[in-house]
C-alpha positions as CSV (number, residue, x, y, z in Angstrom):
1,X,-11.3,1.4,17.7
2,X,-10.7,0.3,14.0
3,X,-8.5,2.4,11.9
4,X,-11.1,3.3,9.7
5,X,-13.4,4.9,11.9
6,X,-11.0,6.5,14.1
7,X,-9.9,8.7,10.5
8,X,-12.8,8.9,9.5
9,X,-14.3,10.6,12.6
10,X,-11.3,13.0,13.1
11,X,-11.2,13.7,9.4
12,X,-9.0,12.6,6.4
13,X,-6.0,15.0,5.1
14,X,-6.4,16.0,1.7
15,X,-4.2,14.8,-1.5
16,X,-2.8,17.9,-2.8
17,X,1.2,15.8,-3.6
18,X,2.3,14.8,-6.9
19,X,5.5,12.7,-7.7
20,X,7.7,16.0,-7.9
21,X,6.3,17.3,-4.9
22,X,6.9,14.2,-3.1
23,X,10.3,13.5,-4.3
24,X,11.3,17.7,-3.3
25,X,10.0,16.7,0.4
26,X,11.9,13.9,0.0
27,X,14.8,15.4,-1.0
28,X,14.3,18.7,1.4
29,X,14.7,15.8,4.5
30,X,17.7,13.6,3.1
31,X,19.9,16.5,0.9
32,X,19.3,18.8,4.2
33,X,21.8,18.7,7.2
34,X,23.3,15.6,7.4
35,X,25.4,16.5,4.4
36,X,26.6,18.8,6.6
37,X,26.7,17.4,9.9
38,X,27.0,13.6,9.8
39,X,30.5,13.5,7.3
40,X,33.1,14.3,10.5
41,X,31.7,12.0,13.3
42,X,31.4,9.0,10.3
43,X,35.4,9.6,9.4
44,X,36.0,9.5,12.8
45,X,34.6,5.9,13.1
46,X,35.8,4.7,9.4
47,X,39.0,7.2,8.7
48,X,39.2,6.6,4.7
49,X,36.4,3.5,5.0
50,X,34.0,6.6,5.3
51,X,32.8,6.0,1.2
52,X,32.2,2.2,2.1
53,X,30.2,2.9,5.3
54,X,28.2,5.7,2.8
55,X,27.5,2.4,0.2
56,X,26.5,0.2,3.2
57,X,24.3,2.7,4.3
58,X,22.9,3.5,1.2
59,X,22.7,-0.2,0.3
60,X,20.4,-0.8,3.8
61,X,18.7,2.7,2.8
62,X,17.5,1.4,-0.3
63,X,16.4,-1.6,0.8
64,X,13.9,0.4,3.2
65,X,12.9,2.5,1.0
66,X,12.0,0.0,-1.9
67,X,9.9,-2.2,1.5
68,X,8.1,1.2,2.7
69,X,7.6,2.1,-0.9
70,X,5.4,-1.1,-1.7
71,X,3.7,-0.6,1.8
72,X,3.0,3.1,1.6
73,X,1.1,2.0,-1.8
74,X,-1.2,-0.4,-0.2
75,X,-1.8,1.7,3.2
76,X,-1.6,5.1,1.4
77,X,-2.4,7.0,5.1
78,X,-0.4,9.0,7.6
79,X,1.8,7.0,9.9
80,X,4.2,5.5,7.8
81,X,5.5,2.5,9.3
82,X,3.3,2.8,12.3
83,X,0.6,2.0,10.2
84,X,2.5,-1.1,8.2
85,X,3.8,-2.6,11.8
86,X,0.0,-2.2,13.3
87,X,-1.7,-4.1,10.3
88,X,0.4,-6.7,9.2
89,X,2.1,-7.6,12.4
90,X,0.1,-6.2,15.0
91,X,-0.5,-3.3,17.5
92,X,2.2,-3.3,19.4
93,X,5.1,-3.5,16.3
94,X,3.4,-0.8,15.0
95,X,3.2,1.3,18.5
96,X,7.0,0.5,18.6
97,X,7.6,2.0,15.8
98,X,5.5,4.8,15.8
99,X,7.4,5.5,19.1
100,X,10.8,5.3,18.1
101,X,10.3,7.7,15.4
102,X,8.3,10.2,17.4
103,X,11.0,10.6,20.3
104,X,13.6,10.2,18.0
105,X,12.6,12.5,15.4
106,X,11.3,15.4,18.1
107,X,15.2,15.2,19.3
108,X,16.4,15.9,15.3
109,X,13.8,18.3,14.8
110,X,15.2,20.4,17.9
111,X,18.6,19.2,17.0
112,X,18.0,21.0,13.5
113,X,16.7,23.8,15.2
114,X,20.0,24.0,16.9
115,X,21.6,23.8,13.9
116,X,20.1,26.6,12.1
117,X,20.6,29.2,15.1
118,X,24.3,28.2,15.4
119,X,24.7,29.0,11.5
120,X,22.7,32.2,11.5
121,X,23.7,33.6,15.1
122,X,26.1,31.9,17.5
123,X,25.6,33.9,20.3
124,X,21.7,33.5,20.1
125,X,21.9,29.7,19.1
126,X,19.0,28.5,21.1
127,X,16.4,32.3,20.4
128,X,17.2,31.5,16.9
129,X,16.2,28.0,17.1
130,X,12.8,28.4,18.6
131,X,12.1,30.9,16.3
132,X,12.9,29.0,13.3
133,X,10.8,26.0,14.7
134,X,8.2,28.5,15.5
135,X,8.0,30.2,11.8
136,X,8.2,26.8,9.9
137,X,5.4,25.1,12.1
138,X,3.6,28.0,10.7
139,X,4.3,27.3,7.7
140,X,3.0,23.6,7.2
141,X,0.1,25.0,9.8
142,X,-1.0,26.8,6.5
143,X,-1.0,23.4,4.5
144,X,1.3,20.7,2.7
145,X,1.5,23.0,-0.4
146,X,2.8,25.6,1.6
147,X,5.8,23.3,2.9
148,X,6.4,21.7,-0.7
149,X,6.9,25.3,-2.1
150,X,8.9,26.5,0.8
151,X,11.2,22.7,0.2
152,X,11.2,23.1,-3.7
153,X,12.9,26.6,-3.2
154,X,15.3,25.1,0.0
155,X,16.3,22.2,-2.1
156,X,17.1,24.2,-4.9
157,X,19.5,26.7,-2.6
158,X,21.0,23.1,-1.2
159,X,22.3,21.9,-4.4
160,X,23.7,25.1,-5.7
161,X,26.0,25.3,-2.8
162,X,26.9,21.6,-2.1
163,X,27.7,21.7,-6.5
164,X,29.9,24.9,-5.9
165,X,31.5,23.0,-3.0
166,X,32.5,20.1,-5.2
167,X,33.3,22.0,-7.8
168,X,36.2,24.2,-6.0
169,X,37.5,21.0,-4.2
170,X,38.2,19.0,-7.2
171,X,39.6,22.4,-8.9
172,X,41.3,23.7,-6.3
173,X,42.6,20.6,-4.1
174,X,46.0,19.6,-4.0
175,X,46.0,16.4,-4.3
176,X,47.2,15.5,-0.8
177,X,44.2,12.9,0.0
178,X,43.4,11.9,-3.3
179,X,43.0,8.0,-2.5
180,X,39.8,8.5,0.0
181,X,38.2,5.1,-0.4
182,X,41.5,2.5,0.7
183,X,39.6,2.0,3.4
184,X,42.7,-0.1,4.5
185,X,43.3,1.1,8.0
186,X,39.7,1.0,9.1
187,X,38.4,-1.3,10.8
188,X,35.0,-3.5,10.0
189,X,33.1,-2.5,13.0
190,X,34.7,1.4,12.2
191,X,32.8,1.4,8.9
192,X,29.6,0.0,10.2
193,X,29.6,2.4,12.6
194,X,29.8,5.0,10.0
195,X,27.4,3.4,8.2
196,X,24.8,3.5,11.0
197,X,25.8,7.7,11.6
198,X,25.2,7.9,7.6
199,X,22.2,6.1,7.7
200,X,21.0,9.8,9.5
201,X,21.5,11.4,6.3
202,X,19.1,8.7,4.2
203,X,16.4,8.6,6.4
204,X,14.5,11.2,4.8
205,X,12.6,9.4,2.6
206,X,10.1,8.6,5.1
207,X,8.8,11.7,4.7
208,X,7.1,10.5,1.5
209,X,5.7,7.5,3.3
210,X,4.4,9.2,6.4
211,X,2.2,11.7,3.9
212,X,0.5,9.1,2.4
213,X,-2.6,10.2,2.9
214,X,-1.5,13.5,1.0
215,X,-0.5,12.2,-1.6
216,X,-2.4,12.1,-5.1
217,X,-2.4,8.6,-6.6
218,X,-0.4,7.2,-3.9
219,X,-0.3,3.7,-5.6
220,X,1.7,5.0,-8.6
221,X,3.3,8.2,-6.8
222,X,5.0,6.9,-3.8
223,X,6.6,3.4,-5.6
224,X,8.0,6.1,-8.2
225,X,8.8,9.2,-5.4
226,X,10.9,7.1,-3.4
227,X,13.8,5.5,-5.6
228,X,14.2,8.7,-7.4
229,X,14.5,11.2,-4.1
230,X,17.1,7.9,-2.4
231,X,19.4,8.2,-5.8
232,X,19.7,11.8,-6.0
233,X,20.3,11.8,-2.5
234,X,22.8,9.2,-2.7
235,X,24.9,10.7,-6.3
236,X,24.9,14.2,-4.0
237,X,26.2,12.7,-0.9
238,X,28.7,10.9,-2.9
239,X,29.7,13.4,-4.9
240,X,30.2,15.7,-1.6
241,X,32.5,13.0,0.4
242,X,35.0,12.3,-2.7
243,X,35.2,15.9,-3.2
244,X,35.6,16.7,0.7
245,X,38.1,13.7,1.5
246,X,40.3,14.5,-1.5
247,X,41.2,18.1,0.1
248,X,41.1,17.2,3.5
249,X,41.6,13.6,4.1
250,X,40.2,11.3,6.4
251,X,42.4,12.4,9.8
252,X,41.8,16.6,8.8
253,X,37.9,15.5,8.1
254,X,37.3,13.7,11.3
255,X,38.7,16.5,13.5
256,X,36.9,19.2,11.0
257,X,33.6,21.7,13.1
258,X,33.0,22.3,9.8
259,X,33.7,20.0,7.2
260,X,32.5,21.5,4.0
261,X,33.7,25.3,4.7
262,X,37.2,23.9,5.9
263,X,37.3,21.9,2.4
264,X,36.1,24.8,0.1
265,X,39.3,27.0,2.5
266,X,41.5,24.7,2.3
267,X,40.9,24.4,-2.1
268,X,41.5,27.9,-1.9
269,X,38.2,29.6,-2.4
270,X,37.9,31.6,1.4
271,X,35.5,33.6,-0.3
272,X,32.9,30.6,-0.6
273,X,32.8,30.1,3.7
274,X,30.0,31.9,3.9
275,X,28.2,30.9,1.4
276,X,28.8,27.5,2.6
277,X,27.3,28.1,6.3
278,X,24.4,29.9,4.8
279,X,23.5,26.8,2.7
280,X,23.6,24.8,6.5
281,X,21.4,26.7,8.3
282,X,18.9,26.8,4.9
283,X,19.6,23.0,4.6
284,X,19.4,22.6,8.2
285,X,15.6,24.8,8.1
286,X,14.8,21.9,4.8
287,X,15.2,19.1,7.2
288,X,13.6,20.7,10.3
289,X,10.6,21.6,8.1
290,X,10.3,17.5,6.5
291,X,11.1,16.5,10.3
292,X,7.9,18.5,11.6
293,X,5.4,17.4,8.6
294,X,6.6,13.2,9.9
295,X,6.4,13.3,13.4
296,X,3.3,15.5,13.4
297,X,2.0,12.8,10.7
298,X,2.9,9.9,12.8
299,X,1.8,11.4,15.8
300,X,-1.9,12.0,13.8
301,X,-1.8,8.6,13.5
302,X,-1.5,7.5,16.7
303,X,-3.8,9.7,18.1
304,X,-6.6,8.0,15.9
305,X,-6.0,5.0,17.8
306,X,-5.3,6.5,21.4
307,X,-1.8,5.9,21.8
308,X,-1.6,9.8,21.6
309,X,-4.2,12.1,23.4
310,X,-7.0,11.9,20.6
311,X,-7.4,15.5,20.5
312,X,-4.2,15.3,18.7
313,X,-6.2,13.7,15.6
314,X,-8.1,17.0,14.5
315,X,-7.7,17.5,10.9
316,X,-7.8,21.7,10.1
317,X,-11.2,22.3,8.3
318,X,-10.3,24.8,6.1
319,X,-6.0,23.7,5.6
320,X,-6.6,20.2,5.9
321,X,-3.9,19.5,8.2
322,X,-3.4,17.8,11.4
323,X,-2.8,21.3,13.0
324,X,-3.1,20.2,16.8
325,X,-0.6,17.7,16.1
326,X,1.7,20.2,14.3
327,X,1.0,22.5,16.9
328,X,1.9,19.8,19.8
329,X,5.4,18.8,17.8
330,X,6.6,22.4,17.4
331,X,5.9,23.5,21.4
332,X,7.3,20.2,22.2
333,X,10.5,21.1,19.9
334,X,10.6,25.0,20.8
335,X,11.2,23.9,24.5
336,X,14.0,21.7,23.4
337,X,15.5,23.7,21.8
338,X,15.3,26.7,24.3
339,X,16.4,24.4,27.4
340,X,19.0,21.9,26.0
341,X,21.8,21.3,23.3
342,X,20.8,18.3,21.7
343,X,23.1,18.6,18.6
344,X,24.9,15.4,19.2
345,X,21.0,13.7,19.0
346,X,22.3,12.0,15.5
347,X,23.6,8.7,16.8
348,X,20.2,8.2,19.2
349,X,18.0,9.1,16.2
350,X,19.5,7.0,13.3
351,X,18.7,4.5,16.5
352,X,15.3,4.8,16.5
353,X,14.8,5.0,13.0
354,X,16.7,2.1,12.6
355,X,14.3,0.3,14.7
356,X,11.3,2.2,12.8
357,X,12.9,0.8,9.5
358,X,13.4,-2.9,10.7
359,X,9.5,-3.0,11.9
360,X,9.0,-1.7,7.7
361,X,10.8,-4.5,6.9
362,X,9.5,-7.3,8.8
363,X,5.9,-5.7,7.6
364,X,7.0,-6.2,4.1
365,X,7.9,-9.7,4.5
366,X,4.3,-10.6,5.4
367,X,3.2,-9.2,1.7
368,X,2.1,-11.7,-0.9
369,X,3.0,-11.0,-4.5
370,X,-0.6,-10.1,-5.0
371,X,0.5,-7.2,-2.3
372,X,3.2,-6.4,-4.4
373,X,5.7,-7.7,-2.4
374,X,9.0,-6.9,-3.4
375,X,11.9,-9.7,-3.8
376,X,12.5,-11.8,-0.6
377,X,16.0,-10.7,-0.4
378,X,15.0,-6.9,0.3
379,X,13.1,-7.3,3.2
380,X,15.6,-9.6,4.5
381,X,18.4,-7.4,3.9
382,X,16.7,-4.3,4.8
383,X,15.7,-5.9,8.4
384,X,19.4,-7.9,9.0
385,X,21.0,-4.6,7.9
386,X,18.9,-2.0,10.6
387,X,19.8,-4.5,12.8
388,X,23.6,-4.7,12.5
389,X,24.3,-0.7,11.9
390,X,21.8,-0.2,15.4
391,X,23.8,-2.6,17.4
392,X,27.4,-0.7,15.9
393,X,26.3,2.5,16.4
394,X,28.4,4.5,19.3
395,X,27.5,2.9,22.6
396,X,26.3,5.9,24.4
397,X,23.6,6.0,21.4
398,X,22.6,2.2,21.7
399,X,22.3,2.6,25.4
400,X,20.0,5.4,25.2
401,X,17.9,4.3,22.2
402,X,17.5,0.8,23.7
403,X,16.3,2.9,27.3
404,X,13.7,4.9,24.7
405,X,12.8,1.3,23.1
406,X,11.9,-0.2,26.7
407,X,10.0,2.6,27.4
408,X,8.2,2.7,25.4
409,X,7.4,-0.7,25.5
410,X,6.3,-0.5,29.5
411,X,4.3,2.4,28.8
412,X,2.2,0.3,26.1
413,X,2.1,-2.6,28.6
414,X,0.8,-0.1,31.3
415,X,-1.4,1.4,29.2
416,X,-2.9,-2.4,28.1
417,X,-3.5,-3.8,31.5
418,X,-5.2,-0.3,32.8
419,X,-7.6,-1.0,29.8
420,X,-7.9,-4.6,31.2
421,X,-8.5,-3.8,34.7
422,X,-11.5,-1.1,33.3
423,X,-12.7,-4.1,31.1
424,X,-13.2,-6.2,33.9
């Protein structure tokens, strides 16, 4: 079935998302719980190399984002990169990818679920959880604009506490760790490590690129959307780890729960802990709400082509949303995050969405100028770099994201020779 008629019979999403909107999402996905969540485990790998690993990642990051950019303006539909790998290298890179970032994603959304209902409640983590996965898949049920004024007012709450966090540990620190980027005593493979458990935090600006097909303009909005969402990101997380490592240091940071709330304690402002856990579990609901709107996208996409059940591709008559798909994602994600405690999911999800992002870049490659291809070097850096920071993640993570990968993989070759056999 081609691409086109498999939208066009379930029904095509409508464009409601300008460059604001878009960058918000964006921003609602990147500057959401990983500023929270991914600083400790990446000092822990780099110790004071934890700033280099954050410009690796970002340098990798930006690479992706300018190849999905220019690919998301020339296939301006749901998918993201599923879509890229499927036309300009084939079915199978495309299924690859689609897969990685559905299983991998469906673990962050639950792990982000997690997150929230260990902020708000402790004792009732995981009834917290599925009823903040329940109220947001309501949410983008009711349509994209919906979720992009829910992010605008998330992201908003998001930077005013991560600003008030910076601001009290470079008033109030003492000094103690205030040479956070020596990066002497860690070692290479320590920082590319960290880089690859960064790279968690950046990955957010898929969300643009998997609502392509909601997007207004998408040739001019997405090219624009995504540099400017990656370098506010990237000035915020930044701004966070100098002001974090100064008070704490690299040792205090990679033993920290908490990173942020034992900075602001430690700078002597005890007052601002709770402000600082509330802004989690609200960043942690920002990410969990982009997180739903990409996999249920990607999984709308695949469903057009029967890699998905097809009734998966409905498009809501009156909302104009994928709503069986969103539907589908947050059950899938409710149970998760009833059953299991899948907090530790970062390492196997910057896995697969390091594979996602290498499939983006090989798909870029394959552009001609005329496609608005961007400068060799991007593509090539982008694709060498997903590479590298998969392979140096922490084993446990490679060994379980290559199992996903493989699969995957056997389930598409499966699925290929039963269509064979009913050929013949």
């Amino acid at each position: 079935m081609s691409t086109s008629s498999a939208a066009a019979g379930a029904g095509e999403l409508k464009r409601h998302l300008g460059v604001f909107d878009a960058v918000v999402i964006g921003l609602g996905a990147m500057v959401g719980a990983g500023v929270f969540a991914a600083l400790a485990p990446a000092a822990r790998a780099a110790g004071s190399g934890l700033l280099i690993g954050l410009a690796l990642a970002a340098v990798v990051a930006y690479c992706n984002a300018t190849s999905s950019a220019r690919l998301a303006a020339r296939y301006p539909r749901s998918g993201g990169t599923y879509v890229y790998g499927r036309e300009r290298l084939g079915d199978f890179w495309g299924y690859l990818a689609g897969w990685s970032f559905v299983v991998g994603k469906t673990a962050s959304c639950a792990a982000m679920a997690l997150t929230v209902g260990t902020y708000v409640w402790p004792e009732r983590a995981h009834a917290v959880a599925v009823a903040s996965v329940v109220a947001l898949t309501a949410v983008n049920y009711a349509g994209v604009r919906k979720s992009a004024w829910l992010t605008r007012g998330i992201v908003a709450v998001v930077l005013v506490v991560l600003a008030a966090v910076v601001a009290a540990c470079l008033a109030g620190g003492t000094g103690r760790a205030a040479r956070p980027a020596a990066g002497a005593e860690a070692g290479f493979g320590g920082v590319l490590q960290a880089a690859g458990l960064l790279f968690f935090a950046f990955a957010g600006y898929a969300r643009i690129a998997t609502l392509g097909e909601e997007v207004r303009d998408p040739e001019r909005t997405i090219p624009r959307a995504v540099p400017l969402a990656l370098g506010i990101a990237l000035a915020v997380y930044a701004a966070v780890a100098v002001a974090v490592l100064a008070v704490l240091g690299p040792d205090r940071l990679a033993r920290a729960g908490a990173p942020l709330a034992d900075a602001v304690r430690e700078a002597g402002v005890p007052g601002l802990v709770p402000v600082v856990g509330a802004g989690a579990a609200v960043a942690a609901a920002g990410s969990l709400l982009a997180l739903i709107l990409g996999v249920s996208r990607t999984a709308l996409a695949m469903a057009r082509d029967r890699h998905l059940p097809h009734a998966l591709a409905a498009v809501h008559p009156r909302f104009g949303v994928p709503h069986r798909a969103e539907l589908a994602v947050g059950a899938v994600v409710a149970v998760l995050a009833a059953v299991t405690d899948v907090r530790g999911a970062i390492g196997f999800s910057s896995f697969g969405v390091l594979v996602y992002y290498a499939v983006a870049n090989a798909a870029a490659w394959t552009l001609t100028p005329a496609e608005g291809r961007p400068a060799r070097i991007v593509p090539a850096v982008g694709a060498a770099g997903c590479v590298v920071l998969a392979c140096a993640l922490p084993p446990a993570s490679v060994l379980w994201g290559a199992a996903v990968i493989v699969a995957g993989a056997a389930a598409w070759a499966l699925r290929r020779a039963a269509a064979r056999a009913g050929a013949d």
